[in-house]
N, CA, C and O atoms as a GROMACS GRO file, in nm:
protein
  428
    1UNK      N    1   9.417   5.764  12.383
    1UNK     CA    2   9.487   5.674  12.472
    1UNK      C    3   9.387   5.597  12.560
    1UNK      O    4   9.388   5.476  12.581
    2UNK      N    5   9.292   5.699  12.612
    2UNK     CA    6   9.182   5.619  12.683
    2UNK      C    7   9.090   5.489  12.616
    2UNK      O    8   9.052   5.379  12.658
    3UNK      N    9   9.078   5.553  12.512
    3UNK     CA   10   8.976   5.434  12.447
    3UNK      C   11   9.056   5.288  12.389
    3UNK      O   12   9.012   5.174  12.372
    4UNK      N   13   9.162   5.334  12.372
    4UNK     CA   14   9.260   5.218  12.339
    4UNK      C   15   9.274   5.116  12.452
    4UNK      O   16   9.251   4.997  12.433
    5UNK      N   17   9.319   5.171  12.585
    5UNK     CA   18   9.275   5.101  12.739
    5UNK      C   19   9.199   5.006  12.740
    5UNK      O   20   9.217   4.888  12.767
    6UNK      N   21   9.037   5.111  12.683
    6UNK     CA   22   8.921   5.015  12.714
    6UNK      C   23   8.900   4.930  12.619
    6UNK      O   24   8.852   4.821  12.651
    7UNK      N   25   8.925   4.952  12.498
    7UNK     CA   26   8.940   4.820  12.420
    7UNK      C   27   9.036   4.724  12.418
    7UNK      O   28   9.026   4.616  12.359
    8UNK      N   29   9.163   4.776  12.505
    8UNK     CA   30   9.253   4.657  12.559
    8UNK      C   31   9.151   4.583  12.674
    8UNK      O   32   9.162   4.460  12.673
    9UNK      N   33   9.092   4.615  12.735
    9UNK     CA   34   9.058   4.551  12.875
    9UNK      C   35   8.927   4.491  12.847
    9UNK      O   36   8.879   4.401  12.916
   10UNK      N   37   8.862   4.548  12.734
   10UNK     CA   38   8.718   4.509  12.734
   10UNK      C   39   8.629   4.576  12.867
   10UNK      O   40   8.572   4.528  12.965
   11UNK      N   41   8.646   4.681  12.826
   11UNK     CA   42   8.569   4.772  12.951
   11UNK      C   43   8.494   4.896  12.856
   11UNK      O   44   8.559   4.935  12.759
   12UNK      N   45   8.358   4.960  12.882
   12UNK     CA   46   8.294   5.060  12.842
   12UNK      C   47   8.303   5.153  12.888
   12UNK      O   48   8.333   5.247  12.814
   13UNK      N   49   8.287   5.174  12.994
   13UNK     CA   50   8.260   5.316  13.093
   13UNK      C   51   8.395   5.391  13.111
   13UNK      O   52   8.504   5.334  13.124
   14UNK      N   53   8.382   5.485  13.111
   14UNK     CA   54   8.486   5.586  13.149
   14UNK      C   55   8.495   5.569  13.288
   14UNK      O   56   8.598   5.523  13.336
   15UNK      N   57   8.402   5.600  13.356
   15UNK     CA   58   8.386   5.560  13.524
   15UNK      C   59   8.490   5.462  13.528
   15UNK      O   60   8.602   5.504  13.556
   16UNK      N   61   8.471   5.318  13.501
   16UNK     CA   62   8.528   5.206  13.508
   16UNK      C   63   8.687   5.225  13.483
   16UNK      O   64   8.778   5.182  13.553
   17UNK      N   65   8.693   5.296  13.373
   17UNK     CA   66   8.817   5.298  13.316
   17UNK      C   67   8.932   5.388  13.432
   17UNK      O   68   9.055   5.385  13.433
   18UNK      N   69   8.828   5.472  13.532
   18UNK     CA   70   8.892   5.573  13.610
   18UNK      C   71   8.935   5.495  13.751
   18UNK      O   72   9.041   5.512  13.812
   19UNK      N   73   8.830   5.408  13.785
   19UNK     CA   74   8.844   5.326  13.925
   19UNK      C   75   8.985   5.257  13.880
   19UNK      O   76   9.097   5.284  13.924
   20UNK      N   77   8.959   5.187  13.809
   20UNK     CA   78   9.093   5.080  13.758
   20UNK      C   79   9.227   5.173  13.734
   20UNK      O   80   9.335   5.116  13.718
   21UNK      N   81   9.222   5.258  13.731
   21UNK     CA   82   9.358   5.357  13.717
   21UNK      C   83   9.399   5.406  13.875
   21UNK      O   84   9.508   5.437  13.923
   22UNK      N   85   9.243   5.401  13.942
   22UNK     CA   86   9.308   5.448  14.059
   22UNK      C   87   9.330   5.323  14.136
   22UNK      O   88   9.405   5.328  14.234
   23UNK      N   89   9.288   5.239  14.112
   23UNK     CA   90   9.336   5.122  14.183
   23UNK      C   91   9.485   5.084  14.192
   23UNK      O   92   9.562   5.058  14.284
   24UNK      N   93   9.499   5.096  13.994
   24UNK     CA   94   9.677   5.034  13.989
   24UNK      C   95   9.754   5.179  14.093
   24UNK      O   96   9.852   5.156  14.165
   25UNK      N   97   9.690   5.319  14.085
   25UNK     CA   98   9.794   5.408  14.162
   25UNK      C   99   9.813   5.390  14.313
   25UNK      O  100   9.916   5.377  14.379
   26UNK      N  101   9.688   5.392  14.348
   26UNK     CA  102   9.704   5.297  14.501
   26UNK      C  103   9.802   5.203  14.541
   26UNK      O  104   9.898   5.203  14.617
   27UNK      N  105   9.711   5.074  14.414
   27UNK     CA  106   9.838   4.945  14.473
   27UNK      C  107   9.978   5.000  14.506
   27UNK      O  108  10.030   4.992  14.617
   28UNK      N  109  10.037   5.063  14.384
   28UNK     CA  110  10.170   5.052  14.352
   28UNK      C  111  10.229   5.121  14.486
   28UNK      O  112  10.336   5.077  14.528
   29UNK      N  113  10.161   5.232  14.560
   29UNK     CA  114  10.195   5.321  14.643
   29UNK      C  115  10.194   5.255  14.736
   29UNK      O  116  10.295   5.262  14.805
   30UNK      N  117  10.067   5.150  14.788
   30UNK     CA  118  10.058   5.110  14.915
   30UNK      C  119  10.160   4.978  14.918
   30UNK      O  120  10.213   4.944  15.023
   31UNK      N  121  10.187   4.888  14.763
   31UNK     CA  122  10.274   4.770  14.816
   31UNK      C  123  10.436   4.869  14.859
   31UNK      O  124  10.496   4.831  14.960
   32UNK      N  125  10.471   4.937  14.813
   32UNK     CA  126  10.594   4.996  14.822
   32UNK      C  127  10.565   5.046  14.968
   32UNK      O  128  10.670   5.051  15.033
   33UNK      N  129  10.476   5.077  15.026
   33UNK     CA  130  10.494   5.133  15.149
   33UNK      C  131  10.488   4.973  15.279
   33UNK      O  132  10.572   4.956  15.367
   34UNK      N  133  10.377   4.888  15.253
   34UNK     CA  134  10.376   4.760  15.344
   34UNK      C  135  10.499   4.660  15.295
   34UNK      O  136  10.499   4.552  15.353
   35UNK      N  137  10.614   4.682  15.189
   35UNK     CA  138  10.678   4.603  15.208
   35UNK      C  139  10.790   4.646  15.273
   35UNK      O  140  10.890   4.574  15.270
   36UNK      N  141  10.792   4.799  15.358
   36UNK     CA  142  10.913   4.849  15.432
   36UNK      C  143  10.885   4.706  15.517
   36UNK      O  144  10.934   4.599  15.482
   37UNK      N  145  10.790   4.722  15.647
   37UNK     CA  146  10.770   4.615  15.711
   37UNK      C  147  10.833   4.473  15.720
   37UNK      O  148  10.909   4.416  15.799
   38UNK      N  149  10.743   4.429  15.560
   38UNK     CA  150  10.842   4.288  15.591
   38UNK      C  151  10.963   4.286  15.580
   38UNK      O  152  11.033   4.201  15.635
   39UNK      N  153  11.031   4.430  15.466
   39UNK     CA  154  11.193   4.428  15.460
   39UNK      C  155  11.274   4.412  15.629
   39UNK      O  156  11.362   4.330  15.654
   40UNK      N  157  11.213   4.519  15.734
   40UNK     CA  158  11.254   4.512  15.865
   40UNK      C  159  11.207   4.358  15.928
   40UNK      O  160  11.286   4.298  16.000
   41UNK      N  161  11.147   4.332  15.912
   41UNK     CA  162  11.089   4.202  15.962
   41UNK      C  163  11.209   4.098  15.949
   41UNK      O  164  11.271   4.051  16.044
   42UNK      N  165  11.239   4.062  15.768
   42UNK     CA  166  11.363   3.963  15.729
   42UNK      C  167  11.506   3.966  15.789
   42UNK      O  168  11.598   3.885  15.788
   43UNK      N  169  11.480   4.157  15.871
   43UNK     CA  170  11.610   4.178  15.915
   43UNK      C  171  11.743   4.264  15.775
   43UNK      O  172  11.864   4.279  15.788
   44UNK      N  173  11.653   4.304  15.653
   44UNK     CA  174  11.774   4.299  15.539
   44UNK      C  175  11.716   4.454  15.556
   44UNK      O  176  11.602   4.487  15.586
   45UNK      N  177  11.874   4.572  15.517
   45UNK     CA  178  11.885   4.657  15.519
   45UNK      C  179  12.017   4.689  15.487
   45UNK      O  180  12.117   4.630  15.528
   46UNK      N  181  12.010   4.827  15.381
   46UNK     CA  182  12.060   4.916  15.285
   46UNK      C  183  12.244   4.864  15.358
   46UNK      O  184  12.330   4.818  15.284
   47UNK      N  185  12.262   4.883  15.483
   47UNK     CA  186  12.384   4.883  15.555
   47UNK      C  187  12.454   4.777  15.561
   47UNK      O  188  12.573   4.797  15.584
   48UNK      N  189  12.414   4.644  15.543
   48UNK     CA  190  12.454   4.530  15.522
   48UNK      C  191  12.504   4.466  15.399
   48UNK      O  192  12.601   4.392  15.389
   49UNK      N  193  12.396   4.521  15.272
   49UNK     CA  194  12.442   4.454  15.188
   49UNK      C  195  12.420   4.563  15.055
   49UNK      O  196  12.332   4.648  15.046
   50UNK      N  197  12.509   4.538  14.973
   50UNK     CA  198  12.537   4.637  14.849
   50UNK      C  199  12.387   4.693  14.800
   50UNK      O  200  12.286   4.623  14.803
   51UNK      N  201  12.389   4.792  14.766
   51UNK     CA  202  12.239   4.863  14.735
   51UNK      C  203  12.163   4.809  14.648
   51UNK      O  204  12.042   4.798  14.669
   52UNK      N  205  12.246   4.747  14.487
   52UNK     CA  206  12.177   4.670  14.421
   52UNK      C  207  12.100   4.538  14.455
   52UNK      O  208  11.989   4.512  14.408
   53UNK      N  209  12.183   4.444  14.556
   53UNK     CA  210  12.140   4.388  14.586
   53UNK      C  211  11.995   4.361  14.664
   53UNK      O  212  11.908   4.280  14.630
   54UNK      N  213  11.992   4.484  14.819
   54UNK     CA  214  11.878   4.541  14.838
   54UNK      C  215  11.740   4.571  14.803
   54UNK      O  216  11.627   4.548  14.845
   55UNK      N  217  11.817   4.654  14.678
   55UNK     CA  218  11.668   4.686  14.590
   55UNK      C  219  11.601   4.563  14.519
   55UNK      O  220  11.480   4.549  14.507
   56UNK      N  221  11.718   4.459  14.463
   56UNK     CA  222  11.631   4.330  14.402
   56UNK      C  223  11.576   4.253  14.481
   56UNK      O  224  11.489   4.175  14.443
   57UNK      N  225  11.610   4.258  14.586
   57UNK     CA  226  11.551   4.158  14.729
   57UNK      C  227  11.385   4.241  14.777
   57UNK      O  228  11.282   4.178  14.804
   58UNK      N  229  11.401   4.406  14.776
   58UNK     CA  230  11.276   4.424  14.791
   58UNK      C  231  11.212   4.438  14.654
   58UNK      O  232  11.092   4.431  14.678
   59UNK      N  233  11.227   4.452  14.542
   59UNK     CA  234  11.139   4.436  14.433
   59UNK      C  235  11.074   4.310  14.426
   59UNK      O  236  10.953   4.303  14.401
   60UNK      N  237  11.193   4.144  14.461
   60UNK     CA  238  11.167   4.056  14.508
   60UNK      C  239  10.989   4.053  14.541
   60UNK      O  240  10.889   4.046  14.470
   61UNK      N  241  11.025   4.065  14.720
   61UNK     CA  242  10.898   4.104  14.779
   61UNK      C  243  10.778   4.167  14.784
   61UNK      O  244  10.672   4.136  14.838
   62UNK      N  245  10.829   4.306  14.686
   62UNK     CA  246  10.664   4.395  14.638
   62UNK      C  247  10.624   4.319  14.570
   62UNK      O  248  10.502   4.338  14.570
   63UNK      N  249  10.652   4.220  14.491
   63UNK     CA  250  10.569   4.120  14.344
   63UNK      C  251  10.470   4.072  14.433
   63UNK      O  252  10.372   4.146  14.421
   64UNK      N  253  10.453   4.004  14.497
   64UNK     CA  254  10.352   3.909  14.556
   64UNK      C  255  10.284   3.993  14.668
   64UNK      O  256  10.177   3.941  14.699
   65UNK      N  257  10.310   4.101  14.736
   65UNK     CA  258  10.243   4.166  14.804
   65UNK      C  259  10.169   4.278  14.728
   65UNK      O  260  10.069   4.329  14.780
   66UNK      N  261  10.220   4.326  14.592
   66UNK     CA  262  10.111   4.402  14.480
   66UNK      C  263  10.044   4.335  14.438
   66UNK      O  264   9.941   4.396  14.408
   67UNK      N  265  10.036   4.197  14.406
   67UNK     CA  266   9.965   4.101  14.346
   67UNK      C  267   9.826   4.099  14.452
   67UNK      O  268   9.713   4.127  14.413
   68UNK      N  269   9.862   4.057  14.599
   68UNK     CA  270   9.760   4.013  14.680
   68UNK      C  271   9.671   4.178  14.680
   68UNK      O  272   9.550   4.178  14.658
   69UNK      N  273   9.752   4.320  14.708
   69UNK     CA  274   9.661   4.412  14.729
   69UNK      C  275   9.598   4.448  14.601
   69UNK      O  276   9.483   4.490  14.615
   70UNK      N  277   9.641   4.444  14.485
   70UNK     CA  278   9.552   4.433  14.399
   70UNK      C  279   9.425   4.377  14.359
   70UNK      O  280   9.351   4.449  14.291
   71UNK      N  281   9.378   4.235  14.397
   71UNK     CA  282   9.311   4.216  14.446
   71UNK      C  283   9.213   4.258  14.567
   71UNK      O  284   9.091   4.278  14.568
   72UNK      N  285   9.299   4.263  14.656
   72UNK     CA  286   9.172   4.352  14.799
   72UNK      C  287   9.153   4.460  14.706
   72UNK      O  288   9.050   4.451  14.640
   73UNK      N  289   9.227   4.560  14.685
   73UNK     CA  290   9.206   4.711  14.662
   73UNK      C  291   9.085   4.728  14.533
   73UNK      O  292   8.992   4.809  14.520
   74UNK      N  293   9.139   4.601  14.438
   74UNK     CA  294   9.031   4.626  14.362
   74UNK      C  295   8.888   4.578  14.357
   74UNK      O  296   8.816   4.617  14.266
   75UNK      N  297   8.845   4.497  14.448
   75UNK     CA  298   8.768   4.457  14.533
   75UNK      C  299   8.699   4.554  14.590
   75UNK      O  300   8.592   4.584  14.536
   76UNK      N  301   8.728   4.604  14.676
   76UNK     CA  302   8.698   4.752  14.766
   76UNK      C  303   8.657   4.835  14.639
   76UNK      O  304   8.549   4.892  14.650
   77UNK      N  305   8.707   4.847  14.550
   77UNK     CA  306   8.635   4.970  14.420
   77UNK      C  307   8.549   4.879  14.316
   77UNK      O  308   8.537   4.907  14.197
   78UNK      N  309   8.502   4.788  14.369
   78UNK     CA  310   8.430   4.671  14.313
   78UNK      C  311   8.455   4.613  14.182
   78UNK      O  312   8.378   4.554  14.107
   79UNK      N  313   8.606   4.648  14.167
   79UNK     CA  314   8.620   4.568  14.040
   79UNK      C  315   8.705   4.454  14.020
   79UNK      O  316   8.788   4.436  13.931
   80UNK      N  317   8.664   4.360  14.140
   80UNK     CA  318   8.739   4.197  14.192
   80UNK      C  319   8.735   4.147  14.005
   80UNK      O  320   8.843   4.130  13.949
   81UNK      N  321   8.616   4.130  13.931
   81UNK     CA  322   8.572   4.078  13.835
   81UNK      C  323   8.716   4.130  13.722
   81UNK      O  324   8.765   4.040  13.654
   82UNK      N  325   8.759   4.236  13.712
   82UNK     CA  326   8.828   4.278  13.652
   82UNK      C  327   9.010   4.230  13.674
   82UNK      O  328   9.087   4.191  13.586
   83UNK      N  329   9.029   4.245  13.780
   83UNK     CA  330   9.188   4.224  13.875
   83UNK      C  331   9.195   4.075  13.858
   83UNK      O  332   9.293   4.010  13.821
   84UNK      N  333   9.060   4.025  13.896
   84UNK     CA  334   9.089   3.876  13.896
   84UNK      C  335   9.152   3.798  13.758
   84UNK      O  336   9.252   3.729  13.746
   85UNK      N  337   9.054   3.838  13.665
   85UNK     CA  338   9.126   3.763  13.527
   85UNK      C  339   9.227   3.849  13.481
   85UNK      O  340   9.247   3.827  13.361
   86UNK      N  341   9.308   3.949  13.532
   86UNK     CA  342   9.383   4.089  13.519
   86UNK      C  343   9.508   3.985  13.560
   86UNK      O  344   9.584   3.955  13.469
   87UNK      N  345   9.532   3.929  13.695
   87UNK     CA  346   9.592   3.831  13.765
   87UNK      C  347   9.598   3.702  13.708
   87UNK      O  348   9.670   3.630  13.777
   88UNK      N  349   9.552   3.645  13.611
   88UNK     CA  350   9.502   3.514  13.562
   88UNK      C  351   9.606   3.554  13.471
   88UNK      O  352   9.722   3.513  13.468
   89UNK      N  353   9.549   3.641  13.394
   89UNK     CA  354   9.617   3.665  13.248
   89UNK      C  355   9.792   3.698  13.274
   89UNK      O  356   9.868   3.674  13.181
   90UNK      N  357   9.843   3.750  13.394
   90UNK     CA  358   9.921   3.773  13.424
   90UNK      C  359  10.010   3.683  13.478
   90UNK      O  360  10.131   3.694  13.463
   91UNK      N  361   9.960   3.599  13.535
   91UNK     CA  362  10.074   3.442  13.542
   91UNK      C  363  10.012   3.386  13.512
   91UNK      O  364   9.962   3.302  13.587
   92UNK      N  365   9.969   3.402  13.340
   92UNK     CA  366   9.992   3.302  13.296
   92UNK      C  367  10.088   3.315  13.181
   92UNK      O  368  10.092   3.239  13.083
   93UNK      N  369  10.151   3.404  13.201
   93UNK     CA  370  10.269   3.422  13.135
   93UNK      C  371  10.396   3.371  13.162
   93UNK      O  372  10.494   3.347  13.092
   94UNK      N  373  10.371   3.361  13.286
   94UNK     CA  374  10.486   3.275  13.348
   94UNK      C  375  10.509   3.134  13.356
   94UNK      O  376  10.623   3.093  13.378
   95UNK      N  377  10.413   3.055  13.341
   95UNK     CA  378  10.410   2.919  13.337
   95UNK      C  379  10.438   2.919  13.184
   95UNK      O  380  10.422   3.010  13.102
   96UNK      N  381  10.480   2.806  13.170
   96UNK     CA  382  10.509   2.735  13.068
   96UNK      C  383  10.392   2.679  12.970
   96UNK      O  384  10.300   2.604  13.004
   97UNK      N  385  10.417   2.736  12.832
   97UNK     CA  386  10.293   2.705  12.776
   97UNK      C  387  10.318   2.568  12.764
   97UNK      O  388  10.429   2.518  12.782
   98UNK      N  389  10.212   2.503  12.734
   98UNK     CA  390  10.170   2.347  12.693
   98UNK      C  391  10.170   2.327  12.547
   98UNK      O  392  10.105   2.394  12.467
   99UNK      N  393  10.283   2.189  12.511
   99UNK     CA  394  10.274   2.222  12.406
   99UNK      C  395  10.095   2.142  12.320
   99UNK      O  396  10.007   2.084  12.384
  100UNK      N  397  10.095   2.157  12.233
  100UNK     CA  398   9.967   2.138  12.113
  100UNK      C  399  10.071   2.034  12.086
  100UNK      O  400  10.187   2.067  12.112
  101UNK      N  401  10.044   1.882  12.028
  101UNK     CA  402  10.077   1.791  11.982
  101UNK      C  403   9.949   1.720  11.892
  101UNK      O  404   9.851   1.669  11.946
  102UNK      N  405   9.965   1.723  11.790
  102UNK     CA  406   9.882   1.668  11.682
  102UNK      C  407   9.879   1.507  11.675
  102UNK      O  408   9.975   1.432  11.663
  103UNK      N  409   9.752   1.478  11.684
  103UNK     CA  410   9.740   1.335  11.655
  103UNK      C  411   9.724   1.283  11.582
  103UNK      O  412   9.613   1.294  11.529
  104UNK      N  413   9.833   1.179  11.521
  104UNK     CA  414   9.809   1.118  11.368
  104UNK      C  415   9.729   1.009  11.403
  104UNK      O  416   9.700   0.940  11.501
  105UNK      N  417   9.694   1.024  11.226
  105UNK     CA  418   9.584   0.924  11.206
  105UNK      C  419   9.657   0.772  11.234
  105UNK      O  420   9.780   0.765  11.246
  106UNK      N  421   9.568   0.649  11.245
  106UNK     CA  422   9.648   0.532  11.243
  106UNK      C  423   9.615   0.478  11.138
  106UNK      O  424   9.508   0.489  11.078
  107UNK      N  425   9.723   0.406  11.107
  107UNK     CA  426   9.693   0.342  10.931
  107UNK      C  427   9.638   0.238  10.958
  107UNK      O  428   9.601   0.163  10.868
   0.00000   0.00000   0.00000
C-alpha cells in the first residue's frame, strides 16, 4: 500500500511518505476544530436549522479552511513543494477543462 502512495505522488523516502500522512492527519483534525469558530462567528447553529442542513453549511466551510492549513501545515513539515502542486492538481479538477480544437488546413 505504501509503495503504491509513493509512486502515486512521485515521492522516494519513507520519511517523506510519513510527514505527508501526518500532515493530511493534522489538517483534517485541526480544520474541523478552527471551523467551530467561524461556524459561531456566522451565527449558524445545530438549534436553528435542520441538522442536515448544518452539517453541509459546515462541510461548506472546512473546504477552504483545509485547503489554506494544508498548505501552512505542510510547510511547517517542509513539504510546501509537495501540498502545493497537491492543491494545483486538486482544483484543477474543478475548473472546466479547455476544449483542444484542431486546426484545419486552408485550401
Amino acid at each position: 500500500m505504501f509503495e503504491k502512495l509513493k509512486n502515486r505522488w512521485s515521492i522516494q523516502s519513507n520519511f517523506q511518505l510519513v510527514l505527508i500522512l501526518i500532515v493530511f492527519s493534522i489538517t483534517g483534525s485541526a480544520s474541523a476544530w478552527v471551523s467551530k469558530p467561524f461556524v459561531e462567528w456566522l451565527g449558524l447553529n445545530k438549534e436553528d436549522m435542520p441538522a442536515w442542513l448544518f452539517t453541509v453549511l459546515r462541510l461548506i466551510l472546512i473546504f477552504p479552511i483545509y485547503n489554506v492549513l494544508l498548505i501552512i501545515i505542510g510547510t511547517i513539515f517542509g513539504q510546501f513543494k509537495f501540498f502545493w502542486a497537491f492543491e494545483k492538481k486538486m482544483f484543477s479538477r474543478f475548473l472546466p477543462k479547455k476544449k483542444v480544437t484542431e486546426k484545419l488546413p486552408n485550401p
